[in-house]
C-alpha positions in Angstrom: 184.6 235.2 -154.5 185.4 238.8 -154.9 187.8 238.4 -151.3 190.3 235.4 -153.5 190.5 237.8 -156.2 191.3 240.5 -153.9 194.0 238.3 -153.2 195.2 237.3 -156.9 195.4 241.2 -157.6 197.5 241.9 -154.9 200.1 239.7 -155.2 200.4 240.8 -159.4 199.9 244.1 -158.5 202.4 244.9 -156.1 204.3 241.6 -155.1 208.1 241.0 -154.9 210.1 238.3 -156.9 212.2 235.9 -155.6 213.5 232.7 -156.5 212.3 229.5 -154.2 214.9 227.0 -153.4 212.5 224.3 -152.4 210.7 224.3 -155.4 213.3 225.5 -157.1 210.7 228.0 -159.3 210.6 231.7 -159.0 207.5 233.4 -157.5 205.7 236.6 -157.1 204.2 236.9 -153.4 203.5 239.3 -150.5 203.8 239.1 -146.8 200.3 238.8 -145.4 196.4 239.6 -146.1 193.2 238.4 -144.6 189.8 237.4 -146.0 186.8 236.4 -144.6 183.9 234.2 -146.0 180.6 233.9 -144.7 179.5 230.9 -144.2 175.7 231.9 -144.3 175.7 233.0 -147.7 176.8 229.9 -149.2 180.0 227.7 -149.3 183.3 229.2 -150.6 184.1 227.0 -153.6 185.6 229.1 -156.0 183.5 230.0 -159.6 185.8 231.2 -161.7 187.6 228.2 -162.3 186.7 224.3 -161.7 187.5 223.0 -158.2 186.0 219.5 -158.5 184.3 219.4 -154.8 185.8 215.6 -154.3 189.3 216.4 -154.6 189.5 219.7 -151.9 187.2 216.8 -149.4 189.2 213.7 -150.0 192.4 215.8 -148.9 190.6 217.2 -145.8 189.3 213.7 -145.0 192.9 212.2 -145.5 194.1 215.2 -142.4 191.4 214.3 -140.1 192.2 210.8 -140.0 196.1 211.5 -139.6 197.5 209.5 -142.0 201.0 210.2 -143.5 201.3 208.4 -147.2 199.9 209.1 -150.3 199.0 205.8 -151.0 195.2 206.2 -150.1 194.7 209.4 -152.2 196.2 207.9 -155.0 193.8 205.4 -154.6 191.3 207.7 -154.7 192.4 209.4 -158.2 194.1 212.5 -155.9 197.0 212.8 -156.7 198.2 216.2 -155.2 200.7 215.0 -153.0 202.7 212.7 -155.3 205.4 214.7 -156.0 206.0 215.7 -152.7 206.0 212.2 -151.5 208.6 211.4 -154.8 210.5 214.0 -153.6 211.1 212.6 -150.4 211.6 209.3 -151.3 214.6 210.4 -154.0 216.1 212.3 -150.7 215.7 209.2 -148.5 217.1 206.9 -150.9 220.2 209.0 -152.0 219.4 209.7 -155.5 217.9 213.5 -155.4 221.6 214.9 -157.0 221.2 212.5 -160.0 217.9 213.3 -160.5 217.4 217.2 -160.7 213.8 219.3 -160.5 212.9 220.1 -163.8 214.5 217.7 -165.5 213.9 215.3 -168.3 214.9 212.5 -165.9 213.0 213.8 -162.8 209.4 213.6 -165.6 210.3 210.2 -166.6 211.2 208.6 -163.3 208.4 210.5 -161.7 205.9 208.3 -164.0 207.5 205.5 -163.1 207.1 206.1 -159.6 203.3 207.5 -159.8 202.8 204.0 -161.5 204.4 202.0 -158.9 202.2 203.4 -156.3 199.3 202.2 -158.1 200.4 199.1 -157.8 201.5 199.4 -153.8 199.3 196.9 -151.9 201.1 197.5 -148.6 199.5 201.5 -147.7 201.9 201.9 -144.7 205.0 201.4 -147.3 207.6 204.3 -146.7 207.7 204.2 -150.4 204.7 206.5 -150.5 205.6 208.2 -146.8 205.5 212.1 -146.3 206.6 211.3 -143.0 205.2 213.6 -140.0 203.0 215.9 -141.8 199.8 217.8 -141.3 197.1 215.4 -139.8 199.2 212.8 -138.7 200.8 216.2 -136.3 197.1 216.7 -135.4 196.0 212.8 -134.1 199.4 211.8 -133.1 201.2 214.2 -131.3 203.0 213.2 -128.2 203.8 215.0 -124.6 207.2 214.8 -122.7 206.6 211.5 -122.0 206.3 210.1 -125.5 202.5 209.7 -124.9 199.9 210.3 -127.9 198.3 213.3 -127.6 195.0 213.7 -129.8 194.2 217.1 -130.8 191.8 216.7 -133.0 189.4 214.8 -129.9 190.7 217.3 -127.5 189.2 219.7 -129.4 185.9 218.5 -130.7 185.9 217.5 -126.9 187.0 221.1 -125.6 183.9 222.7 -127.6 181.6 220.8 -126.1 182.9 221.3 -122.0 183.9 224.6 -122.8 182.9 226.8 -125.4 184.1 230.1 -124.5 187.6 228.7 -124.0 190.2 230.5 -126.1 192.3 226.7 -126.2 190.2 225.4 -129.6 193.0 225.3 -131.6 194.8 222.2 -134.1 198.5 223.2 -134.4 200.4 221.0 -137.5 203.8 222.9 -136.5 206.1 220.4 -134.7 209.7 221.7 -134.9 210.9 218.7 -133.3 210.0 216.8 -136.6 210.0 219.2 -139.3 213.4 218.0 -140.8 211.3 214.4 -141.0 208.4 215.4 -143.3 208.3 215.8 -147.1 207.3 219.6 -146.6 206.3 222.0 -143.3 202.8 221.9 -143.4 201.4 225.2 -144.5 198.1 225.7 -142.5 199.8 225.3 -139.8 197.8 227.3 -137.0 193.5 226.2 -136.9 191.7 228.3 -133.7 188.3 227.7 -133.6 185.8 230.4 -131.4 182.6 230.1 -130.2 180.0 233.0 -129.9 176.7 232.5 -128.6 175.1 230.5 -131.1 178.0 230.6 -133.5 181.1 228.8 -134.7 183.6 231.0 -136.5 187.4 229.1 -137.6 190.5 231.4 -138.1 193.2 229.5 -140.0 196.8 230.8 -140.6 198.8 229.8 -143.8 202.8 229.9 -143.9 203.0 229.7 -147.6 200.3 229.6 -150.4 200.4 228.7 -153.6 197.4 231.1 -154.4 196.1 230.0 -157.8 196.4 225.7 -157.0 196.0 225.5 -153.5 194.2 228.4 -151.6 190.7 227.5 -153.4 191.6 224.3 -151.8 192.3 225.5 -148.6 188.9 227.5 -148.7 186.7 224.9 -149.6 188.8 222.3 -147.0 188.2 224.8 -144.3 185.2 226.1 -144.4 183.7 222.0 -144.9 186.2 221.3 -141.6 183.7 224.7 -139.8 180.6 223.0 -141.3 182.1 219.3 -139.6 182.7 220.5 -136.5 180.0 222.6 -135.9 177.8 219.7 -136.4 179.7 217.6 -133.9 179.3 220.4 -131.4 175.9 222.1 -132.0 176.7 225.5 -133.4 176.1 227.1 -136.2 178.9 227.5 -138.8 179.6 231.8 -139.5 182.9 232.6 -140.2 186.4 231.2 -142.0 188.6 233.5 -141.8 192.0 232.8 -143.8 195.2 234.6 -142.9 197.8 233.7 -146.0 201.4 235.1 -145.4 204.0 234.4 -147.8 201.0 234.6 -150.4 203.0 233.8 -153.7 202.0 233.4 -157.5 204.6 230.7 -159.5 206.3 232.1 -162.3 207.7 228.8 -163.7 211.1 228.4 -164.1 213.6 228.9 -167.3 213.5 230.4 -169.9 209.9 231.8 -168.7 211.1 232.9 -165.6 213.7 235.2 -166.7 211.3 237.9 -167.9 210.8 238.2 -164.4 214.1 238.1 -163.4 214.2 241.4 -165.2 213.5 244.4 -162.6 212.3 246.6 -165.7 209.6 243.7 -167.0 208.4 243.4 -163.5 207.6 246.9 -163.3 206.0 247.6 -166.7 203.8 244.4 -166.5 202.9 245.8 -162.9 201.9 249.2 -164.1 199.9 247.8 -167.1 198.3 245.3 -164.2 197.0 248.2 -162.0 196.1 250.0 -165.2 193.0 247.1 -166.2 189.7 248.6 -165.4 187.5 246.0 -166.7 187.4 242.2 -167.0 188.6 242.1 -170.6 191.8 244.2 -169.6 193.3 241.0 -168.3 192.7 238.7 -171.4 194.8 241.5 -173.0 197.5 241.8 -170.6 197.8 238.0 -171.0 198.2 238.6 -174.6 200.4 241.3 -173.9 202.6 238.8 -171.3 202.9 235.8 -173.8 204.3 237.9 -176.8 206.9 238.8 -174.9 207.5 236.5 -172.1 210.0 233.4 -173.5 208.4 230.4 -174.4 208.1 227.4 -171.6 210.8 224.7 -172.0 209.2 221.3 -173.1 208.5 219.5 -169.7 208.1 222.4 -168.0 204.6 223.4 -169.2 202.3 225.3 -167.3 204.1 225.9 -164.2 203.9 229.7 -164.8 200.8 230.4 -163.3 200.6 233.8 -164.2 198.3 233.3 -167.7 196.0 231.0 -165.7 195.5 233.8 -163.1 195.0 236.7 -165.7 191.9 234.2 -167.5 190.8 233.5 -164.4 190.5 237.5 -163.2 188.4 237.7 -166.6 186.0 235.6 -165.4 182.9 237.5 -163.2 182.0 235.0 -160.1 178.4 233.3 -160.0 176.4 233.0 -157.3 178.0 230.6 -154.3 176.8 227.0 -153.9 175.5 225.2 -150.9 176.7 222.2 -148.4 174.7 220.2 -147.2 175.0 216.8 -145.2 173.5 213.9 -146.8 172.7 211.7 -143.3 173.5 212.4 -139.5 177.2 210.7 -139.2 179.1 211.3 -136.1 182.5 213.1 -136.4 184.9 210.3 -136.3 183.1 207.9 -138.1 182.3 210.4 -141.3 186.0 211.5 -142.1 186.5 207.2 -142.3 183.3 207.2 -145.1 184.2 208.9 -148.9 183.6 212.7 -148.4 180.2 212.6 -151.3 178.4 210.2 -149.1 179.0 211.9 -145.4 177.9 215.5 -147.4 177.3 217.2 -150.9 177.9 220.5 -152.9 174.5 221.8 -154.5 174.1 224.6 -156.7 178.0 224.9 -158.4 178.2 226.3 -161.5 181.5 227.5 -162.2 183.4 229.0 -165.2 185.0 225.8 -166.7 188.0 226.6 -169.3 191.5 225.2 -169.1 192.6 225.8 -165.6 195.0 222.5 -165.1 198.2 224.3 -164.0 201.5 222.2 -163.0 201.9 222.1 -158.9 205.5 222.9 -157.5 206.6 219.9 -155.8 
């Protein structure tokens, strides 16, 4: 996984700071890279850290089939989505002023809420509604006319009557009903190409959280190559990722305001680019937690810097397999739980404390 590193160490080592008013957090990011994983030499799942294979699958399965609520990945124990989904829902409802990010309040009736949906029986509630987001842009997008337009069979239907076409592509950007979903969806932009033999899949990313969601977004990816070049007879080659506003999260007070500090930035940068081997980052971490301020209680481990600096001192293993379990057509596999359509063989990743806090 040397290419998601490659990554990680250029956003610390020469990324800008900025605060996010979405999240409300400050980040660390860049403006664009490019990575490429080979499909042949094993499946992308990153080693240095835990990515149960499940939770990356279930997500990927949820896009696919279009849906828009969180109510059947909560079901399923996945729970990614939940505060985005909260989020909209105190919007919706009037109540986001009196119940501010980071907040005391915004923890406890949060918990209430995840509860609730447990509880939901009706899955099309609006209580658990992102609204028009991601898949649901893929399977249900309309024409001038207000007809559904499919693009997820147009395109498994477009490889198969013509491969060489350059039109393989699953756009989630609707600007017509961005103001309606819980967040713009950030793989936005999925072309798919055909060579000879070969299927290759070029994704482009708006915004990445790079140390929670891109190993998700590799792993989801490069399963959606393996999927679809099963449905259409190729061979899976490349994913190819293009991440622009690639972005670390630094938390937010007090932790964040020893980056708000143009002189910590800097030394903490020069240390970075200083490290020469794998135990160099375990002692920049050290280095960053002395002085950094403490996190403020609720607010733990949504500085994602620490993680990242473990995680850099970690040396990959070898790549796992994917392999499918039984010949399921397209369509009817993304309805089935991801671990009995196909299965990960041969993980065997780092496994430490890598549970960060996701920016909602």
């Amino acid at each position: 996984m040397d290419q998601y590193h490659a990554l990680l160490k250029e956003i610390l080592g020469r990324g800008d700071v900025q605060y996010e008013p979405r999240t409300q957090e400050y980040i660390i990011g860049i403006s664009g890279s490019q990575s490429v994983y080979d499909l042949r030499k094993g499946f992308p799942l990153i080693t240095t850290k835990n990515v149960p294979p499940r939770l990356p699958f279930e997500e990927l399965f949820w896009k696919l089939r279009g849906e828009r609520s969180v109510k059947s990945l909560v079901d399923r124990n996945v729970n990614i989505w939940t505060a985005n989904a909260f989020d909209r829902y105190l919007k919706r409802r009037g109540l986001y002023k009196g119940v501010p990010k980071h907040s005391a309040i915004w923890n406890e009736k949060f918990k209430i809420y995840s509860e609730y949906l447990k509880d939901l029986e009706d899955p099309n509630s609006d209580k658990g509604d992102l609204g028009p987001v991601y898949g649901y842009n893929w399977r249900y997008d309309q024409d001038s006319d207000g007809n559904r337009i499919d693009q997820l069979v147009n395109l498994i239907n477009g490889i198969k009557k013509s491969p060489g076409s350059r039109y393989h592509i699953l756009s989630s950007w609707n600007v017509s009903r961005l103001k309606d979903g819980a967040i713009g969806p950030c793989p936005f932009w999925h072309q798919f190409t055909v060579w000879g033999e070969n299927i290759d899949l070029h994704m482009i990313q708006r915004s990445n959280d790079s140390f929670l969601g891109v190993p998700f977004n590799i792993a989801e990816d490069s399963a959606l190559t393996h999927l679809v070049a099963k449905e259409t007879g190729y061979k899976p080659r490349f994913f190819i990722h293009t991440p622009i506003n690639a972005h670390i999260y630094l938390g937010v007070k007090p932790r964040s305001e020893f980056w708000m500090d143009s002189k910590n930035v800097k030394e903490f940068q020069r240390k970075f680019n200083k490290i020469k081997g794998k135990k160099g980052y375990l002692k920049l971490k050290k280095w960053y937690l002395r002085f950094a301020p403490e996190e403020s209680k609720g607010n733990e481990k949504k500085d994602h810097v620490p993680f990242i600096l473990e995680q850099l001192s970690k040396e990959p293993r070898d790549l796992p397999t994917l392999e499918f379990k039984q010949d399921i057509p397209f369509f009817e596999a993304i309805e089935r739980p991801p671990l009995d359509v196909f299965e990960v063989k041969g993980y065997n990743p780092h496994n430490w404390a890598s549970k960060a806090e996701m920016a909602a």
